[in-house]
PyMOL Python script that loads the backbone (N, CA, C, O; Angstrom):
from pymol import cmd

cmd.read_pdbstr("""\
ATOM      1  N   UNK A   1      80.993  91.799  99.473  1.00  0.00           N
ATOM      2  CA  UNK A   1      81.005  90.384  99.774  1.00  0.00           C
ATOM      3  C   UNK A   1      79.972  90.131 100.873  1.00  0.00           C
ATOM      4  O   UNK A   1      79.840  90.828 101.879  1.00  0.00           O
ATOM      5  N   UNK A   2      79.103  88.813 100.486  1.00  0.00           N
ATOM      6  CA  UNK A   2      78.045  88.817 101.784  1.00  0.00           C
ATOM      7  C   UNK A   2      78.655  87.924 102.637  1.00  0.00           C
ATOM      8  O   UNK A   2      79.807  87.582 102.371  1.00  0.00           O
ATOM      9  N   UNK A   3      78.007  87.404 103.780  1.00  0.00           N
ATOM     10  CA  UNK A   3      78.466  86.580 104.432  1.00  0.00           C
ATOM     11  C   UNK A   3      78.759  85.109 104.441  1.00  0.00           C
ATOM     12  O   UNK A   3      79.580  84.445 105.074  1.00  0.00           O
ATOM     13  N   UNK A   4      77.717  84.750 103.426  1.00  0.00           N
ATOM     14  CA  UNK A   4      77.874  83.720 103.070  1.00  0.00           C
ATOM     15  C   UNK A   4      79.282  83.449 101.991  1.00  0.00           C
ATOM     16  O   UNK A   4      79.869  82.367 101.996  1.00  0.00           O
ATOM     17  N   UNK A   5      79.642  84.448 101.215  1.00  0.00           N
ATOM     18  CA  UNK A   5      80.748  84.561 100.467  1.00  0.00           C
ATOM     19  C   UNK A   5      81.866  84.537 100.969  1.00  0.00           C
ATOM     20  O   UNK A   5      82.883  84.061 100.467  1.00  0.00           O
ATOM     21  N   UNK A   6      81.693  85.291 102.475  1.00  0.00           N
ATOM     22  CA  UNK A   6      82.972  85.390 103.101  1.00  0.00           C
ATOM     23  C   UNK A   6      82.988  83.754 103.934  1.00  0.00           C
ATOM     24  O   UNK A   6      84.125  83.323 104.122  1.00  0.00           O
ATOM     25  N   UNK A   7      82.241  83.175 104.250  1.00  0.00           N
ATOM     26  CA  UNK A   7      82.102  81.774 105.148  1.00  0.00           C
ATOM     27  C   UNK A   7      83.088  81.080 103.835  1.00  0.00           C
ATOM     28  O   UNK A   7      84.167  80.496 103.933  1.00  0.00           O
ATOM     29  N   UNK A   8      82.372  81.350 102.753  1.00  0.00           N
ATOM     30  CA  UNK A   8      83.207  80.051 101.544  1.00  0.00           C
ATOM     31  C   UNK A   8      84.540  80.350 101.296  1.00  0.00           C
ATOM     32  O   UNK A   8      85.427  79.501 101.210  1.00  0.00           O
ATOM     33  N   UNK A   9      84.704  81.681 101.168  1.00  0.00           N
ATOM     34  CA  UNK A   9      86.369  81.700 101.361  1.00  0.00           C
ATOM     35  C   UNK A   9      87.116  81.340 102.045  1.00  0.00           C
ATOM     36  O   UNK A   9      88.264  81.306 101.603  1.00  0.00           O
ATOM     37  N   UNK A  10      86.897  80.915 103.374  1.00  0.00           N
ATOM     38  CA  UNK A  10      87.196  80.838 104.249  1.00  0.00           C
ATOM     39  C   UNK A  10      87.380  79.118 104.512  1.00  0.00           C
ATOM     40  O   UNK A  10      88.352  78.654 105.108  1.00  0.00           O
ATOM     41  N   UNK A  11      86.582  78.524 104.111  1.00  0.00           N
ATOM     42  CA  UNK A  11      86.618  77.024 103.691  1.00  0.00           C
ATOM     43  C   UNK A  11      87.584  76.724 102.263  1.00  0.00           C
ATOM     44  O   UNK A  11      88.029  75.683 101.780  1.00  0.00           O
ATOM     45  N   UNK A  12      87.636  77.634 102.004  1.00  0.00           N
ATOM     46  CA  UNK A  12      88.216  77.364 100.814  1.00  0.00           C
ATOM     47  C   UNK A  12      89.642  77.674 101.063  1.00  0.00           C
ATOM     48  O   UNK A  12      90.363  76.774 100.632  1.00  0.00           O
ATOM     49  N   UNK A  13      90.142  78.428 101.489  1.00  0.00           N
ATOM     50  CA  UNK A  13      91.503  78.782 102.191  1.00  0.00           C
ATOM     51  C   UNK A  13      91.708  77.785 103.361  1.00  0.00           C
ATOM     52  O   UNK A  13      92.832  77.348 103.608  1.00  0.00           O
ATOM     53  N   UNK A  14      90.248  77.310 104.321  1.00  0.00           N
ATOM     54  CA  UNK A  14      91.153  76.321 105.139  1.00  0.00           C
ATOM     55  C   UNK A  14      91.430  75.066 104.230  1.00  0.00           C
ATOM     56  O   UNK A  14      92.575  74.648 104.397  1.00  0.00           O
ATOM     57  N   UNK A  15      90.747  74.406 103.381  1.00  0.00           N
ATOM     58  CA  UNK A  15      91.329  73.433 102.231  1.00  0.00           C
ATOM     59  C   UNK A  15      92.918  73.689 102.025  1.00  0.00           C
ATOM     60  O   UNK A  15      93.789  72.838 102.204  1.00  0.00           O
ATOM     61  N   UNK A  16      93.063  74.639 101.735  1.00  0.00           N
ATOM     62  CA  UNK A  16      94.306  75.138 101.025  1.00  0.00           C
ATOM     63  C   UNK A  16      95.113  74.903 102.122  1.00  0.00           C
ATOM     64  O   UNK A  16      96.080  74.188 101.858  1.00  0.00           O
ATOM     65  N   UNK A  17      95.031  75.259 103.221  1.00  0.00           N
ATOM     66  CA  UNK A  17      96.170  75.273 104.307  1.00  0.00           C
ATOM     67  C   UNK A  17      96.242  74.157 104.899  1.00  0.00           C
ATOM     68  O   UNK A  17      97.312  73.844 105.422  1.00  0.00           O
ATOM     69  N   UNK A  18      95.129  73.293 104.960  1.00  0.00           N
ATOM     70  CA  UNK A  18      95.415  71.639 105.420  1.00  0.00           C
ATOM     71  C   UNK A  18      96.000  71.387 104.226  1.00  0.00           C
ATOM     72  O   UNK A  18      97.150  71.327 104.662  1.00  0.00           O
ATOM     73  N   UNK A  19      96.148  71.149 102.813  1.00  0.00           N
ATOM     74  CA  UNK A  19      96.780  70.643 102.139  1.00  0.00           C
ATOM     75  C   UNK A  19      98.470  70.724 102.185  1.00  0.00           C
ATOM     76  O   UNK A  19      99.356  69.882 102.041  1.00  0.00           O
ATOM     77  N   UNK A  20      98.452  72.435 102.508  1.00  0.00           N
ATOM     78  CA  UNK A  20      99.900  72.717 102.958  1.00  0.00           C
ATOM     79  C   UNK A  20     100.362  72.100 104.035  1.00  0.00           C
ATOM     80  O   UNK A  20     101.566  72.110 104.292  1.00  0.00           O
ATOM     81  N   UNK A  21      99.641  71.606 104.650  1.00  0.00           N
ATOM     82  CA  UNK A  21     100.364  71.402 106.340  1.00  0.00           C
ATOM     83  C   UNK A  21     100.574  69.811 105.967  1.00  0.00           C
ATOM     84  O   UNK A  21     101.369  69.160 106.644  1.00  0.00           O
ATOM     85  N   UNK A  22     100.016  69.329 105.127  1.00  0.00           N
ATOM     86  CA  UNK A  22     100.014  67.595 104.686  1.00  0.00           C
ATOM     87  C   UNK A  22     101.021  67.627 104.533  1.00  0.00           C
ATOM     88  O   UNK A  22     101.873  67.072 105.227  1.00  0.00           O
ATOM     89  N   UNK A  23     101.309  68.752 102.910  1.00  0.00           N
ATOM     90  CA  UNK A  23     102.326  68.220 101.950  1.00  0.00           C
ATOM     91  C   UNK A  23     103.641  68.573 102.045  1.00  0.00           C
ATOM     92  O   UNK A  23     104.653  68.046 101.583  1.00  0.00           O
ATOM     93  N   UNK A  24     103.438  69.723 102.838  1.00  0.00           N
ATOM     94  CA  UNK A  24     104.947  71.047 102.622  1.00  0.00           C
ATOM     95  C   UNK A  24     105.643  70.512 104.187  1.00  0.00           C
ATOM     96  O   UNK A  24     106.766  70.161 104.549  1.00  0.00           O
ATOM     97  N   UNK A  25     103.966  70.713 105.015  1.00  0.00           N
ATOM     98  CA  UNK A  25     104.665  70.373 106.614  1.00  0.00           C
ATOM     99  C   UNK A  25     104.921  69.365 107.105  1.00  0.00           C
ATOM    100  O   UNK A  25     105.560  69.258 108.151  1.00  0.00           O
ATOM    101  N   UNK A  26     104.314  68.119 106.213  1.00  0.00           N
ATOM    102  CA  UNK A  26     104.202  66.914 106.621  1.00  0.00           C
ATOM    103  C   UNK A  26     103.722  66.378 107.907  1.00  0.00           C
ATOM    104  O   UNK A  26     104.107  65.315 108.393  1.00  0.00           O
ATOM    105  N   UNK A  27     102.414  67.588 108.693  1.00  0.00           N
ATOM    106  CA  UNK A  27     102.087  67.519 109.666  1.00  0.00           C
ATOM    107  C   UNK A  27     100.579  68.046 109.643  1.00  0.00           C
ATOM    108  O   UNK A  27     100.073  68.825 108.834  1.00  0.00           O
ATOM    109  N   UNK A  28      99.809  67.220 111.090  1.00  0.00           N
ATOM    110  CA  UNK A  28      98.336  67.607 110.653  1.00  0.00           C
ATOM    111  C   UNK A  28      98.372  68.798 111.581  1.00  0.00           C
ATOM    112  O   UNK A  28      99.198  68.946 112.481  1.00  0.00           O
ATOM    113  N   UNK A  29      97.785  69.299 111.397  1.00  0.00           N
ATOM    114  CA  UNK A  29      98.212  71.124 112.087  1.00  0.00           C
ATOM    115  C   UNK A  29      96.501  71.236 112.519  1.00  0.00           C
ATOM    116  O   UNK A  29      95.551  71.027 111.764  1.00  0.00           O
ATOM    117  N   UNK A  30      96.453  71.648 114.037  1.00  0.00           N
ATOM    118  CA  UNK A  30      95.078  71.959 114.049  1.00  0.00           C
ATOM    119  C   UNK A  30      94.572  73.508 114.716  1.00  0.00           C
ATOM    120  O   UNK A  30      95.203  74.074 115.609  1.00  0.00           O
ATOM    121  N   UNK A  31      93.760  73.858 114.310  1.00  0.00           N
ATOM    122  CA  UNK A  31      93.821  75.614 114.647  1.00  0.00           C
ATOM    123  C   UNK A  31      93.984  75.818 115.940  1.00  0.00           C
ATOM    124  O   UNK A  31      93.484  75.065 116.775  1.00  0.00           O
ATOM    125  N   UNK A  32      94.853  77.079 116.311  1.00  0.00           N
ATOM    126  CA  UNK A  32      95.197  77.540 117.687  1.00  0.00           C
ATOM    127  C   UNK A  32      95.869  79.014 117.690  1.00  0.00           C
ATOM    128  O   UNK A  32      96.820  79.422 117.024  1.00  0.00           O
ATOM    129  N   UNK A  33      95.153  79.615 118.553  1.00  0.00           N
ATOM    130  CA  UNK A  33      95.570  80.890 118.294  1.00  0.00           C
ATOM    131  C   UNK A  33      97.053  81.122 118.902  1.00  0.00           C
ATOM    132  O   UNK A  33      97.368  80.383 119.834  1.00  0.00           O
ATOM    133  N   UNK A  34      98.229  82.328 118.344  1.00  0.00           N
ATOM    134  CA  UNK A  34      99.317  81.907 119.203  1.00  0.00           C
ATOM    135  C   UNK A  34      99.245  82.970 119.503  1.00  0.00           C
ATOM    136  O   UNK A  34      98.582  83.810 118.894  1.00  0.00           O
ATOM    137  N   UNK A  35     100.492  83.352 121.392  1.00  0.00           N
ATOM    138  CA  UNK A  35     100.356  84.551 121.362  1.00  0.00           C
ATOM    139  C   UNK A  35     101.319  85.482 120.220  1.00  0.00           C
ATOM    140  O   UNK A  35     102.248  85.065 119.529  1.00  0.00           O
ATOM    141  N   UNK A  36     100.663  87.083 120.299  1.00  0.00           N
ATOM    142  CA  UNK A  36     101.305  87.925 119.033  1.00  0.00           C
ATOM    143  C   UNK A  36     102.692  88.151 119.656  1.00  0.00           C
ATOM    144  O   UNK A  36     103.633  88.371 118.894  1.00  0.00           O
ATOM    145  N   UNK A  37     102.884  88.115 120.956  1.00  0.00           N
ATOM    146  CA  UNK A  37     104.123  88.508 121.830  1.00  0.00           C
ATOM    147  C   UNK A  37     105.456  87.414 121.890  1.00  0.00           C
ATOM    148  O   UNK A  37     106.630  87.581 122.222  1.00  0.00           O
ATOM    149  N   UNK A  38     104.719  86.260 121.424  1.00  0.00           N
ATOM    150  CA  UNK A  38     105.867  85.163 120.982  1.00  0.00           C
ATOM    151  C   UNK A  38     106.622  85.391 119.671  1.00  0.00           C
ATOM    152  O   UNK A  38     106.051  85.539 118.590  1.00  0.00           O
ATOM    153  N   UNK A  39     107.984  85.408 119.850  1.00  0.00           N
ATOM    154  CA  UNK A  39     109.152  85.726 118.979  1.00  0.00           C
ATOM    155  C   UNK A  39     109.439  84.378 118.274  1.00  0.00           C
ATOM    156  O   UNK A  39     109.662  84.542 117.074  1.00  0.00           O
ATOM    157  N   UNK A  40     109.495  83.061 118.697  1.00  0.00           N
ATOM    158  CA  UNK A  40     109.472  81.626 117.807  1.00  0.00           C
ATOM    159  C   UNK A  40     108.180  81.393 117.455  1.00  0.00           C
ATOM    160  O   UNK A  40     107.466  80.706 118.186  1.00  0.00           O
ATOM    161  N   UNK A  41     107.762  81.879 116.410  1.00  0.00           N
ATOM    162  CA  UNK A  41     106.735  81.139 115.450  1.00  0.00           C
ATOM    163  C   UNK A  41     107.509  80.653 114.418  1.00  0.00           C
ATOM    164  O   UNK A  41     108.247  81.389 113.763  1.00  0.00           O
ATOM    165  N   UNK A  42     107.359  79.061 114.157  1.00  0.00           N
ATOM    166  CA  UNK A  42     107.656  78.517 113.146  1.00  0.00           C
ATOM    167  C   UNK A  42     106.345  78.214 111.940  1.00  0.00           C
ATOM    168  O   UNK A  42     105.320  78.883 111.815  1.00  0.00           O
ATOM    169  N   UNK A  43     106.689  77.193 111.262  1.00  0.00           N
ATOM    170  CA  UNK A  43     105.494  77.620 109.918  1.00  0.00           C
ATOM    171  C   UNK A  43     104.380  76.523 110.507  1.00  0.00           C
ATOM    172  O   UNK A  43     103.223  76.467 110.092  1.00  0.00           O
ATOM    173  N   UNK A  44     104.962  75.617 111.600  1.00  0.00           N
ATOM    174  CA  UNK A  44     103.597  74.828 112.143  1.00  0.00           C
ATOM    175  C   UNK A  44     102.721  75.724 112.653  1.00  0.00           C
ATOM    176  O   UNK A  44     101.609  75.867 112.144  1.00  0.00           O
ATOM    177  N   UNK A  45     103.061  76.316 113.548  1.00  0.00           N
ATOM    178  CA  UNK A  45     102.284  77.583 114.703  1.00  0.00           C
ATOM    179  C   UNK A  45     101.857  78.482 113.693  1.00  0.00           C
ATOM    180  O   UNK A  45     100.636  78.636 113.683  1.00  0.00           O
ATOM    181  N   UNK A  46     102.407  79.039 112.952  1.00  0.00           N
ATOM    182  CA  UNK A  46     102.062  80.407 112.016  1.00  0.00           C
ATOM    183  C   UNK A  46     100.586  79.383 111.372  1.00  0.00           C
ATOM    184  O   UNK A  46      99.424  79.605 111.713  1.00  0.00           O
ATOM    185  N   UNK A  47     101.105  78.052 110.203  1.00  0.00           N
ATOM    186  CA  UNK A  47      99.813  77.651 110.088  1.00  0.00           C
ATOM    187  C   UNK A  47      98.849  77.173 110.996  1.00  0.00           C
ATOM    188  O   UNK A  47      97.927  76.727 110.313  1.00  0.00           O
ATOM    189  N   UNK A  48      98.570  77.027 112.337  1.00  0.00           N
ATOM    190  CA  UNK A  48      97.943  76.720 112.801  1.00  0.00           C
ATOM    191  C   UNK A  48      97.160  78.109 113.479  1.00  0.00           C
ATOM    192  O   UNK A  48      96.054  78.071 114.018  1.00  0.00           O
ATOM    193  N   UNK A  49      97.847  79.095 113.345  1.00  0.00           N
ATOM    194  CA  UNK A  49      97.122  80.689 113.297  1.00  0.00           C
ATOM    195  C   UNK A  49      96.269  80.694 112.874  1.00  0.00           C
ATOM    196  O   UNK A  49      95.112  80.571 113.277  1.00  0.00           O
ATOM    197  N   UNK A  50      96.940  80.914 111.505  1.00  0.00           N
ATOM    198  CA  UNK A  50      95.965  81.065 110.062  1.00  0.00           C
ATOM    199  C   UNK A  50      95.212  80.146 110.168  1.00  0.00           C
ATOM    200  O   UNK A  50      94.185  80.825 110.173  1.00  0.00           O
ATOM    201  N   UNK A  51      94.704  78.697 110.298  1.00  0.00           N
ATOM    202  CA  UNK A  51      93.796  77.719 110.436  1.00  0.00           C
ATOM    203  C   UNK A  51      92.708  78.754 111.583  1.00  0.00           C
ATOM    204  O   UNK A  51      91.682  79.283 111.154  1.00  0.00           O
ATOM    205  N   UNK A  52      93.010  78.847 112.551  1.00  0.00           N
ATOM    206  CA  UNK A  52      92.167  79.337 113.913  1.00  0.00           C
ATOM    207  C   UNK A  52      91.382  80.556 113.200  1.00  0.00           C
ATOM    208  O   UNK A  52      90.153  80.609 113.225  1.00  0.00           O
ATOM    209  N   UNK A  53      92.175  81.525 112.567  1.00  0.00           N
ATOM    210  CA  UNK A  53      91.320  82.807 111.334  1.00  0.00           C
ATOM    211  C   UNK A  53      90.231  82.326 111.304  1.00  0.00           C
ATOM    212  O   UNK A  53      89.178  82.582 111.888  1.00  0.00           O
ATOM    213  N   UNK A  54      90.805  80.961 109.941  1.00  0.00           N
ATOM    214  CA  UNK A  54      89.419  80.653 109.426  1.00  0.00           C
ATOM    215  C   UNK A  54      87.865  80.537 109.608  1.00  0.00           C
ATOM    216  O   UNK A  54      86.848  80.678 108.929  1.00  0.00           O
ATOM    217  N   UNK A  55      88.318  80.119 111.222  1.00  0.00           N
ATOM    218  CA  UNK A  55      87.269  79.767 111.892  1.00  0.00           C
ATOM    219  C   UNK A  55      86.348  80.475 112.572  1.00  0.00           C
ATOM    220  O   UNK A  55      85.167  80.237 112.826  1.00  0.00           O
ATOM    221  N   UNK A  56      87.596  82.065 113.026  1.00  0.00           N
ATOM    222  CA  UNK A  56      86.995  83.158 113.585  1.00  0.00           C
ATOM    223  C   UNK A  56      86.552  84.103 112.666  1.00  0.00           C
ATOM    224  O   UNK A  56      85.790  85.007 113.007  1.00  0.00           O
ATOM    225  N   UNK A  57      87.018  83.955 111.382  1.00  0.00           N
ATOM    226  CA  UNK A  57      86.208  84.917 110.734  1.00  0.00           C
ATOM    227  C   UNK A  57      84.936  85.175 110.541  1.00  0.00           C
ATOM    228  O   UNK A  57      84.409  86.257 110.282  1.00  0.00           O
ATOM    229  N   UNK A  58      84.381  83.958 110.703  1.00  0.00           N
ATOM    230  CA  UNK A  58      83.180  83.710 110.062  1.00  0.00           C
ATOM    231  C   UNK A  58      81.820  84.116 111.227  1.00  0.00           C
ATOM    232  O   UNK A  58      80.750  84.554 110.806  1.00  0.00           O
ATOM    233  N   UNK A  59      82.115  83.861 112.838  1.00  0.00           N
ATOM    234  CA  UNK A  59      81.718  84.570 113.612  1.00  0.00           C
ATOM    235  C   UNK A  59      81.966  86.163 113.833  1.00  0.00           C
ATOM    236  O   UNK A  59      81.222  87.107 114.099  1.00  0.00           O
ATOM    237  N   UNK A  60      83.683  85.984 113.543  1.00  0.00           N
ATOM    238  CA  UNK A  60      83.254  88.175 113.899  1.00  0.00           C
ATOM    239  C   UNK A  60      82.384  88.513 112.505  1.00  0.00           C
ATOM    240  O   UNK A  60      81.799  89.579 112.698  1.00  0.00           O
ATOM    241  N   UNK A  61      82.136  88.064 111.371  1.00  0.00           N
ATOM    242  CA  UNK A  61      81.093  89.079 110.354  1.00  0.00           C
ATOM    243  C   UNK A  61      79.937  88.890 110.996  1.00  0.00           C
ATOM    244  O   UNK A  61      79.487  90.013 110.769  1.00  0.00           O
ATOM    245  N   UNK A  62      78.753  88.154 111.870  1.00  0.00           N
ATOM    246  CA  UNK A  62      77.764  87.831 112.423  1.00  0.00           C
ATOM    247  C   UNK A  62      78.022  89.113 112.881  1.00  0.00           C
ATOM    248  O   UNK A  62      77.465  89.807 112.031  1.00  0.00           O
ATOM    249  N   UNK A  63      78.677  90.099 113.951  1.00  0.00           N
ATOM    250  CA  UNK A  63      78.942  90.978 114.320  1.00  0.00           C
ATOM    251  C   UNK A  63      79.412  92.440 113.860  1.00  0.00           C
ATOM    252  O   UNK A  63      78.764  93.481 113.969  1.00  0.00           O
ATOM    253  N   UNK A  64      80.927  92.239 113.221  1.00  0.00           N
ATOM    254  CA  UNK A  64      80.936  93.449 112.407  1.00  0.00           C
ATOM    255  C   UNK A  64      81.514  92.761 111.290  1.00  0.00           C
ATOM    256  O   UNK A  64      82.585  92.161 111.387  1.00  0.00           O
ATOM    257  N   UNK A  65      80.711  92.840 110.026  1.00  0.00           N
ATOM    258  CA  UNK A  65      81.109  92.353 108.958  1.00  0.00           C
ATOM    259  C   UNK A  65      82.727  92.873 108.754  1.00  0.00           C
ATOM    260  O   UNK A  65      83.705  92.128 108.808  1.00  0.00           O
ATOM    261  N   UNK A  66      82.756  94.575 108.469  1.00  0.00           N
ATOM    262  CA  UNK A  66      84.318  95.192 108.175  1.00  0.00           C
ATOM    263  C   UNK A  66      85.588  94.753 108.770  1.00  0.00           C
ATOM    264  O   UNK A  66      86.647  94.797 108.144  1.00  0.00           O
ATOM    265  N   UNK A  67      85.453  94.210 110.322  1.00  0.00           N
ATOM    266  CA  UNK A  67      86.410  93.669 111.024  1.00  0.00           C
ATOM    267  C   UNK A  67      86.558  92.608 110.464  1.00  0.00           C
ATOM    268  O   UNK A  67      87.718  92.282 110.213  1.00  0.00           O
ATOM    269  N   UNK A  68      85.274  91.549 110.005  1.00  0.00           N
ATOM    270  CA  UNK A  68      85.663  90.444 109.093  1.00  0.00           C
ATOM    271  C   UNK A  68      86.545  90.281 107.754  1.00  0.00           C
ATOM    272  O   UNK A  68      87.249  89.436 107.201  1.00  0.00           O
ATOM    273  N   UNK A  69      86.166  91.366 107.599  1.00  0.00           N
ATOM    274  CA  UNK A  69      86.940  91.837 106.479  1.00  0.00           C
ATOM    275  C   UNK A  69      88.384  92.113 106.237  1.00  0.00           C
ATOM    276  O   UNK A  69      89.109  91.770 105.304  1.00  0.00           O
ATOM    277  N   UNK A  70      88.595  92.730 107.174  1.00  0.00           N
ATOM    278  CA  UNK A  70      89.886  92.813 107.111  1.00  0.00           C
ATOM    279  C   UNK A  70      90.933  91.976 107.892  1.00  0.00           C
ATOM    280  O   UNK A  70      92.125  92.202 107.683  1.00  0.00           O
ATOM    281  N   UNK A  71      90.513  90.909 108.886  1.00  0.00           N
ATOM    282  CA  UNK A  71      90.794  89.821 108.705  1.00  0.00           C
ATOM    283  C   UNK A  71      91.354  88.766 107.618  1.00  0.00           C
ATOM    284  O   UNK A  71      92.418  88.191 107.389  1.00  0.00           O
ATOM    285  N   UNK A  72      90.057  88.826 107.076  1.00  0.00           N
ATOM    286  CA  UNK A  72      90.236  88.244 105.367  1.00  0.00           C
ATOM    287  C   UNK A  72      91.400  88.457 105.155  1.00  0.00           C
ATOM    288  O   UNK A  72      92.398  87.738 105.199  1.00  0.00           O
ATOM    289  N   UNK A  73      91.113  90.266 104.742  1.00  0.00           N
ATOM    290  CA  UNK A  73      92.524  90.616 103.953  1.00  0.00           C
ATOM    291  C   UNK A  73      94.250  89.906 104.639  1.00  0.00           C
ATOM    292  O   UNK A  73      95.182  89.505 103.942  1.00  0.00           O
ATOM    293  N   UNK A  74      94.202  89.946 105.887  1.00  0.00           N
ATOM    294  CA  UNK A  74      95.091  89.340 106.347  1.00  0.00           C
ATOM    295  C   UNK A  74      95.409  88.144 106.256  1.00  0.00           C
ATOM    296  O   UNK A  74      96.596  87.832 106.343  1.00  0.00           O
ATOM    297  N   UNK A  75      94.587  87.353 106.093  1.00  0.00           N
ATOM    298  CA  UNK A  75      94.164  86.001 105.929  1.00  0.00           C
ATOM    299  C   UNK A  75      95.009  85.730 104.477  1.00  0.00           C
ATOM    300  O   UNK A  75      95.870  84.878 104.256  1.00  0.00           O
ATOM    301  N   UNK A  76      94.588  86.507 103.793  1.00  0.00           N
ATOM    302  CA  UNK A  76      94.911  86.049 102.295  1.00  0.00           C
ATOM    303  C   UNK A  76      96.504  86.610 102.188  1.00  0.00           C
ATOM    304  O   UNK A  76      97.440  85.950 101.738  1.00  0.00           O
ATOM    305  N   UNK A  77      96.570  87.778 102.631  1.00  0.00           N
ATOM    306  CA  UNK A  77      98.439  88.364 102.612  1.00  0.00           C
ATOM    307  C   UNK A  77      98.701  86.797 103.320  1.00  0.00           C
ATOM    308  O   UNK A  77      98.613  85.876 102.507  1.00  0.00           O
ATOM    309  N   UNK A  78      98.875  86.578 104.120  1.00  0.00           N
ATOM    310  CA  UNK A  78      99.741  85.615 104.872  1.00  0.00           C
ATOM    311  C   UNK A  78      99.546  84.314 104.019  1.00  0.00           C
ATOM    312  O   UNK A  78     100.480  83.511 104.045  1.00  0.00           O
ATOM    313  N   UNK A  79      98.490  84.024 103.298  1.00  0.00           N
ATOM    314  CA  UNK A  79      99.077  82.695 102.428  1.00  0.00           C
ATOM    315  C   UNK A  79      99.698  83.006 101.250  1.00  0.00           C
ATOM    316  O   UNK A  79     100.536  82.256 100.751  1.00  0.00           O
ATOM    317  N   UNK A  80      99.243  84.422 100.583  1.00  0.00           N
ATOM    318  CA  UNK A  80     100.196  84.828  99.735  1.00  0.00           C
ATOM    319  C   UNK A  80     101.639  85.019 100.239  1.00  0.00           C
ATOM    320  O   UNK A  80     102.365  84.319  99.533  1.00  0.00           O
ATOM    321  N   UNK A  81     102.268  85.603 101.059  1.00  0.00           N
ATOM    322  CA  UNK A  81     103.373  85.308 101.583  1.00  0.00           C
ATOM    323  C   UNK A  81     104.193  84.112 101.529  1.00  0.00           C
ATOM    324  O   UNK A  81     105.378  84.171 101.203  1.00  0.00           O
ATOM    325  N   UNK A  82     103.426  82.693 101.931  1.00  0.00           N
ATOM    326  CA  UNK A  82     103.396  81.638 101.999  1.00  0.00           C
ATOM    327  C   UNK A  82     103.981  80.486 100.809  1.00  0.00           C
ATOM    328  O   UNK A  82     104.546  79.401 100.666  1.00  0.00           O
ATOM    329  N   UNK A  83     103.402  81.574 100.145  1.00  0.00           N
ATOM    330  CA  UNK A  83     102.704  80.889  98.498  1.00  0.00           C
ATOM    331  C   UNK A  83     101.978  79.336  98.431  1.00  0.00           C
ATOM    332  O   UNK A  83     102.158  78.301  97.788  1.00  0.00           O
ATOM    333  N   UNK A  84     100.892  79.900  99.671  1.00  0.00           N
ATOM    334  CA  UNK A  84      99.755  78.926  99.443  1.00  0.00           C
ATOM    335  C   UNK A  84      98.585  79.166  98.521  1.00  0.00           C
ATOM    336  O   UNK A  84      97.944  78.343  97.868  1.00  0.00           O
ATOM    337  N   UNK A  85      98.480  80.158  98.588  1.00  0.00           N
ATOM    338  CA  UNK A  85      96.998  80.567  97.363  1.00  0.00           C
ATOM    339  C   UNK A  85      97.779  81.918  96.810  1.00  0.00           C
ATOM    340  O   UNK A  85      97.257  82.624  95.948  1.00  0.00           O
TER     341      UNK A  85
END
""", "prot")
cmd.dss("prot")
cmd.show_as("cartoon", "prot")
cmd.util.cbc("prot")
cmd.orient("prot")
């Protein structure tokens, strides 16, 4: 995957997760990283994680593509989880 491939996924999954946060959350959710040490994540905060990803993915591949990568992969488990994509 080049980088540019990985940027569009990444737009393309945040599509997907603002739609979720419209329809499912009934809330506009905007990216924010939470801490990993917080025990109440609800599905606003969790999506507003995953929103913040989106955004960082696309700078760490400028750097190390593989870390981008597996990001991704996380990226995509957690909306599969979700059953957003």
């Amino acid at each position: 995957m080049t980088k540019d491939q990985l940027r569009a996924s990444c737009d393309k999954y945040r599509v997907a997760l603002d739609q979720f946060a419209r329809h499912r959350l009934r809330l506009a959710v905007e990216p924010k990283r939470i801490d990993p040490c917080d025990a109440s994540i609800d599905d606003r905060r969790r999506t507003a994680h995953v929103l913040w990803m989106c955004d960082e993915i696309p700078r760490i591949a400028d750097e190390n593509l593989e870390k981008a990568m597996r990001w991704l992969g996380f990226l995509q488990g957690a909306l599969w989880a979700a059953r957003i994509y």
